[in-house]
PDB file as gemmi writes it, atoms N, CA and C in Angstrom:
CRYST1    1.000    1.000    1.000  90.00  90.00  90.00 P 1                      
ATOM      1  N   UNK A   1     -10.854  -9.148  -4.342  1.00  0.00           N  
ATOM      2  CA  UNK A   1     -11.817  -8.337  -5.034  1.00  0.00           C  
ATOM      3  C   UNK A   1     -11.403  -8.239  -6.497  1.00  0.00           C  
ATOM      4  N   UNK A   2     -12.385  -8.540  -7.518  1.00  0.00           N  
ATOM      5  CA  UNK A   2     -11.887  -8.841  -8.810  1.00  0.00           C  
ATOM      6  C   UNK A   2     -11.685  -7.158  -9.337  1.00  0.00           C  
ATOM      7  N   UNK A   3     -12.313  -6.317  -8.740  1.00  0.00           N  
ATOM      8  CA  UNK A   3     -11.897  -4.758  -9.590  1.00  0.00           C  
ATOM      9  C   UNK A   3     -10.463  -4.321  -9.370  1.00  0.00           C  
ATOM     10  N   UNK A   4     -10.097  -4.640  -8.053  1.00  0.00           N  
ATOM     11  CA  UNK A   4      -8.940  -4.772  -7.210  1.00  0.00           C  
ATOM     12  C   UNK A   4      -7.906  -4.906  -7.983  1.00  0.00           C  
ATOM     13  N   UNK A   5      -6.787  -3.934  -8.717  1.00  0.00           N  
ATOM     14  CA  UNK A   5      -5.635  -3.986  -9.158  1.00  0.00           C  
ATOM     15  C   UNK A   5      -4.861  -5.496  -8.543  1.00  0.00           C  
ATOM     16  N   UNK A   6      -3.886  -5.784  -9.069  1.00  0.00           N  
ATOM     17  CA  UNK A   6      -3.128  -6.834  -8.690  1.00  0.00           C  
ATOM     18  C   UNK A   6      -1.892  -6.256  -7.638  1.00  0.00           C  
ATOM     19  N   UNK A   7      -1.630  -6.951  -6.279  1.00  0.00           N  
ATOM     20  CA  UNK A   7      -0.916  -6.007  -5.426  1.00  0.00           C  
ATOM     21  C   UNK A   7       0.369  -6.064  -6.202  1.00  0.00           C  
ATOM     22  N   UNK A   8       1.436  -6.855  -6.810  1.00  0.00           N  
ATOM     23  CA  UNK A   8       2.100  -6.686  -7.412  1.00  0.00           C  
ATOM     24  C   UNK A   8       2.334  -5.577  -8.652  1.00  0.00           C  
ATOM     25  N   UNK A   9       1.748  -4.914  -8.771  1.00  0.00           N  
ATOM     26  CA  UNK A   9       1.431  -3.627  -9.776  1.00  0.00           C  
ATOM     27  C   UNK A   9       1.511  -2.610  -9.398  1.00  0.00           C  
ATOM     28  N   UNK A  10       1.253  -2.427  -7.672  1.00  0.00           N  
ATOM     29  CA  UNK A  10       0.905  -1.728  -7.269  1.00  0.00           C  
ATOM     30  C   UNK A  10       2.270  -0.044  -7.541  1.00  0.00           C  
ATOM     31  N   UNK A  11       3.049  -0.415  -7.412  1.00  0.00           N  
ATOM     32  CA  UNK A  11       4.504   0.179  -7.729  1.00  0.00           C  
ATOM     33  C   UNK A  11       4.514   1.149  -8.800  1.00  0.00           C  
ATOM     34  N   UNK A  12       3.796   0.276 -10.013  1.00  0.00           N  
ATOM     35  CA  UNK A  12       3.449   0.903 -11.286  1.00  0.00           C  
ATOM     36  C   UNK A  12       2.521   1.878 -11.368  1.00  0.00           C  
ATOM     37  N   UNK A  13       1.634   1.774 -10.289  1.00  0.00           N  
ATOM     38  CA  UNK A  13       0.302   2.813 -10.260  1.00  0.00           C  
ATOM     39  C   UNK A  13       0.668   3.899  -9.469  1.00  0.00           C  
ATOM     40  N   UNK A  14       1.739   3.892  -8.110  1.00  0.00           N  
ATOM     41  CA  UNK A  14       1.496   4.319  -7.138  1.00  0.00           C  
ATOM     42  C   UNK A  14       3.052   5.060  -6.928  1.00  0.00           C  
ATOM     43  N   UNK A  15       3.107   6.078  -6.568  1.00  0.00           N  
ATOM     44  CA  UNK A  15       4.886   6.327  -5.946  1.00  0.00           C  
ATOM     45  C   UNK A  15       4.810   5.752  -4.507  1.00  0.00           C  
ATOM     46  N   UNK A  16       6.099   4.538  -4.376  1.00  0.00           N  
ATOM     47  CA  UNK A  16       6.378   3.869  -3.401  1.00  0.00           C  
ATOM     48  C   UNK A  16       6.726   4.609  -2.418  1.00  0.00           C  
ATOM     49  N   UNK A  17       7.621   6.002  -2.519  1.00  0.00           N  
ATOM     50  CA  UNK A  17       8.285   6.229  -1.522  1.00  0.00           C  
ATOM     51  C   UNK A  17       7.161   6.849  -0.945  1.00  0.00           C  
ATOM     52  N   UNK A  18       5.893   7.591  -1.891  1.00  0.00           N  
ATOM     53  CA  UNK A  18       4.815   8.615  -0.695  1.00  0.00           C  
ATOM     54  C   UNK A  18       3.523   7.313  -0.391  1.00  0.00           C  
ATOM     55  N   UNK A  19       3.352   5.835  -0.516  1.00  0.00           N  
ATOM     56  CA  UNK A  19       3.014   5.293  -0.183  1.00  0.00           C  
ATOM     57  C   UNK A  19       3.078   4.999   1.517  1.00  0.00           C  
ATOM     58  N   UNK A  20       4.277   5.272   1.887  1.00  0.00           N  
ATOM     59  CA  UNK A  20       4.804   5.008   3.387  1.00  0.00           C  
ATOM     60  C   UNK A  20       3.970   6.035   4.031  1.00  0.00           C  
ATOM     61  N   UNK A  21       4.024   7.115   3.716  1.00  0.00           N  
ATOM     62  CA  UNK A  21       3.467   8.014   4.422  1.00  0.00           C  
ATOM     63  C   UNK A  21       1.722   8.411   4.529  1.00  0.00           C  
ATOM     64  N   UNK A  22       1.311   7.197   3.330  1.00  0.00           N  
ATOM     65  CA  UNK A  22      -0.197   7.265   3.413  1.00  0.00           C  
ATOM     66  C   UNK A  22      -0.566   6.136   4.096  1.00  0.00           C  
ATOM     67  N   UNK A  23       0.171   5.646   4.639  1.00  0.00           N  
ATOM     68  CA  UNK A  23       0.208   3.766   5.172  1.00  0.00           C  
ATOM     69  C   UNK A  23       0.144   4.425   7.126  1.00  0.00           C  
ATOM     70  N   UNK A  24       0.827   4.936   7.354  1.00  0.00           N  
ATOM     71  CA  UNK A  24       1.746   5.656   8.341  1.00  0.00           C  
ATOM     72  C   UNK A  24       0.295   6.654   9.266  1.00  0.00           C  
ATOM     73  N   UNK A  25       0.126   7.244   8.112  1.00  0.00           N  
ATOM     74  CA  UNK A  25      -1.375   8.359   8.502  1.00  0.00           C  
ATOM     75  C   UNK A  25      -2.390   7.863   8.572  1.00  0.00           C  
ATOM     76  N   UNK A  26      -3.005   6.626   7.923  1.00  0.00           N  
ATOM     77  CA  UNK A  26      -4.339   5.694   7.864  1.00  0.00           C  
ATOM     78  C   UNK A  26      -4.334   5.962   6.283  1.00  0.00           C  
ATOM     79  N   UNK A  27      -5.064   4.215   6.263  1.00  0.00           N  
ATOM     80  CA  UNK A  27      -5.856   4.164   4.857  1.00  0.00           C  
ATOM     81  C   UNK A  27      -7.670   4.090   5.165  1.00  0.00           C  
ATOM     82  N   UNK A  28      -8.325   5.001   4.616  1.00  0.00           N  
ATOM     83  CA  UNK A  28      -9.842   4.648   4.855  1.00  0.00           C  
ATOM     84  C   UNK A  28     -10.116   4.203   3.907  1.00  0.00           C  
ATOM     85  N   UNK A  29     -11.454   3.117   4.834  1.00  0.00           N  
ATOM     86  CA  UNK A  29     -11.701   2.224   3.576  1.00  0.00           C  
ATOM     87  C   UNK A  29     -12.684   2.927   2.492  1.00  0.00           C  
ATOM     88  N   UNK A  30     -11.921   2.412   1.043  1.00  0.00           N  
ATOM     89  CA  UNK A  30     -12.881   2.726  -0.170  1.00  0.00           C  
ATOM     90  C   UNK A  30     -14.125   2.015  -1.032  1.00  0.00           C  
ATOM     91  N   UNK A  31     -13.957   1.055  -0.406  1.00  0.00           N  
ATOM     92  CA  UNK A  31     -15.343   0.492  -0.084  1.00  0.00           C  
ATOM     93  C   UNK A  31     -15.987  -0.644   0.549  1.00  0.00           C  
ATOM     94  N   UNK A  32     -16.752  -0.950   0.735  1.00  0.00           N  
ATOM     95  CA  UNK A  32     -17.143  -1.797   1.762  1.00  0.00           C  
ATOM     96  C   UNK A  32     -16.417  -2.863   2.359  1.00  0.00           C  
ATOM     97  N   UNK A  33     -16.250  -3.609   1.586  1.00  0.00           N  
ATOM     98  CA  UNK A  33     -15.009  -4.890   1.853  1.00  0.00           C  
ATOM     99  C   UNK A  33     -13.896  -4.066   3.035  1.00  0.00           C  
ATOM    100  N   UNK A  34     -13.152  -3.239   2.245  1.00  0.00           N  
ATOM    101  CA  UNK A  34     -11.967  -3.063   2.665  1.00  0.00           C  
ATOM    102  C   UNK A  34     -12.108  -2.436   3.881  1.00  0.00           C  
ATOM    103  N   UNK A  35     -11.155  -2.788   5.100  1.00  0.00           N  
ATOM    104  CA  UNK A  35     -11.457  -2.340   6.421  1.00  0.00           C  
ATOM    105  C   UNK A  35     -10.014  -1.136   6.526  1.00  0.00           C  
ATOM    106  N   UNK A  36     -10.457  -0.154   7.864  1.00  0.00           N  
ATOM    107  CA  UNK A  36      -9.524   0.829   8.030  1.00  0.00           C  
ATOM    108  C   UNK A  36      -8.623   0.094   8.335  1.00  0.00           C  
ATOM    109  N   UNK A  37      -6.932   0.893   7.983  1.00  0.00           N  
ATOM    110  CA  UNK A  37      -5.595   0.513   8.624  1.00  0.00           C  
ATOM    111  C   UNK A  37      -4.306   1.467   8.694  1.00  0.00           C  
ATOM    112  N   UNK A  38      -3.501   1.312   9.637  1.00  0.00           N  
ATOM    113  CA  UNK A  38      -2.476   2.509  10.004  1.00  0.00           C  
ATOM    114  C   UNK A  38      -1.479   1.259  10.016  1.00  0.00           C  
ATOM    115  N   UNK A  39      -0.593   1.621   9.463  1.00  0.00           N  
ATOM    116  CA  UNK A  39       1.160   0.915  10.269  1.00  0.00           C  
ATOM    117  C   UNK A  39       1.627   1.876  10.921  1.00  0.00           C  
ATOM    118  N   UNK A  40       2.262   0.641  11.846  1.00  0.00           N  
ATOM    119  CA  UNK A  40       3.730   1.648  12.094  1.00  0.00           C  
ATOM    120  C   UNK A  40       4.554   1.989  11.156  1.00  0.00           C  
ATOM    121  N   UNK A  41       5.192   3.131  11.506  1.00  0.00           N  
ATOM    122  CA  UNK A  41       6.821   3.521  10.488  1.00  0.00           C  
ATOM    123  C   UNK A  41       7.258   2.336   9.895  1.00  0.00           C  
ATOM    124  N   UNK A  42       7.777   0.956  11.044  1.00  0.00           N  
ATOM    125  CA  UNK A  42       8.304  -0.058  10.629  1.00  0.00           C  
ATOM    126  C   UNK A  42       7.817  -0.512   9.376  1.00  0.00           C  
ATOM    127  N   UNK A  43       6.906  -0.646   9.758  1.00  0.00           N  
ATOM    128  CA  UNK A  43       5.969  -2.036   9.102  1.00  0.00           C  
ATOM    129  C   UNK A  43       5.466  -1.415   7.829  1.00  0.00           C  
ATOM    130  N   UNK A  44       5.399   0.095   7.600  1.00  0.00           N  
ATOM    131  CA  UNK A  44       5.405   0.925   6.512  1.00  0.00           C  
ATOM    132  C   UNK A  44       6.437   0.828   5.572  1.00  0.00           C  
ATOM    133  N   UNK A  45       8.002   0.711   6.007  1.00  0.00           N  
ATOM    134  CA  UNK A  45       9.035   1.178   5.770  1.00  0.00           C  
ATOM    135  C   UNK A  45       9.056  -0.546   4.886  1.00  0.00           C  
ATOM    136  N   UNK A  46       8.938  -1.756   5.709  1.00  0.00           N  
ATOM    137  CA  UNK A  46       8.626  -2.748   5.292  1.00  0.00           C  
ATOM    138  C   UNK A  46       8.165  -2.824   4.287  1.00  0.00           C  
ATOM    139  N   UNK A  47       7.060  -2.850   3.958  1.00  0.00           N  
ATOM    140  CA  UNK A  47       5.709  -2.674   2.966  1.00  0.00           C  
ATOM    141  C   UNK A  47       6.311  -2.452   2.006  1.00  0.00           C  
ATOM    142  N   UNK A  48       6.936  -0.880   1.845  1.00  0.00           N  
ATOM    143  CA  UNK A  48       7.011  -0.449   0.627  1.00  0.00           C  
ATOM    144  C   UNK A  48       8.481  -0.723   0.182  1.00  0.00           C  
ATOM    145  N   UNK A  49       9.490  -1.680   1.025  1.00  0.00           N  
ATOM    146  CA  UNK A  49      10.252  -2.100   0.707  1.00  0.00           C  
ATOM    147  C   UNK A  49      10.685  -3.302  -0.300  1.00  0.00           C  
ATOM    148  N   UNK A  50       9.469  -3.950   0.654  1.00  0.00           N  
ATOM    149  CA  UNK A  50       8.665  -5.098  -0.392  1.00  0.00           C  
ATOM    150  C   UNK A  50       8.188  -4.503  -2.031  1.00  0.00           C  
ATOM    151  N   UNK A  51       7.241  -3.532  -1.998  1.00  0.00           N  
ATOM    152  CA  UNK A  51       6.935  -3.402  -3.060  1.00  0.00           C  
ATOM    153  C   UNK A  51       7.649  -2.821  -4.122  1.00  0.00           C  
ATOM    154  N   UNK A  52       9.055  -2.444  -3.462  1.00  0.00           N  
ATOM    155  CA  UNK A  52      10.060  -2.064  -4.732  1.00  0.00           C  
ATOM    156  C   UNK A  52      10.765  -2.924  -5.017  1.00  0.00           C  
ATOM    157  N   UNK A  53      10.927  -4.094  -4.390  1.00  0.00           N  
ATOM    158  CA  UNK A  53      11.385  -5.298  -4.395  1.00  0.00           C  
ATOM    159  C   UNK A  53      10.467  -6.083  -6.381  1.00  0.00           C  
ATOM    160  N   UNK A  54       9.083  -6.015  -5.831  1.00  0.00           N  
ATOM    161  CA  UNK A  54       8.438  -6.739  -6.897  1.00  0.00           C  
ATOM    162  C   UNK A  54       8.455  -5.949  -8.116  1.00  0.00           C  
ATOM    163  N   UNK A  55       9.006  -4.439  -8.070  1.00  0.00           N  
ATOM    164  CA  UNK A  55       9.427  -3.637  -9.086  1.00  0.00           C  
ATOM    165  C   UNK A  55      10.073  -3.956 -10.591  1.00  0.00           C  
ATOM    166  N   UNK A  56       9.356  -3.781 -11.629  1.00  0.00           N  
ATOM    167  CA  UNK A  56      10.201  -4.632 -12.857  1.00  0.00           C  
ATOM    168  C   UNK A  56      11.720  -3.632 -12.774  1.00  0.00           C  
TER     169      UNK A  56                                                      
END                                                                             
C-alpha cells in the first residue's frame, strides 16, 4: 500500500517495546486491505525483536 509507512521505520514511529502488547491483544484492520491479526507472545516477542534489530 503506497500510503503505508515503510515497515522498516516502523521503530521510528512507534515504541517497540508497547508494540508487543498491541500485536498480543489484536490489530483491527484500518482499512480495507488490511486484514485482522493477534500473535502469540512468541511471535510478538519475535516481531518486535526484529524491529529493533532494523533500528538505526
Amino acid at each position: 500500500m503506497r500510503e503505508a509507512p515503510p515497515f522498516r521505520t516502523l521503530a521510528e514511529r512507534f515504541p517497540v517495546d508497547d508494540l508487543a502488547d498491541v500485536l498480543i491483544e489484536g490489530v483491527e484492520r484500518r482499512h480495507p486491505a488490511m486484514p485482522d491479526f493477534r500473535l502469540d507472545p512468541n511471535d510478538a516477542a519475535d516481531l518486535t525483536a526484529y524491529l529493533k534489530a532494523l533500528a538505526p
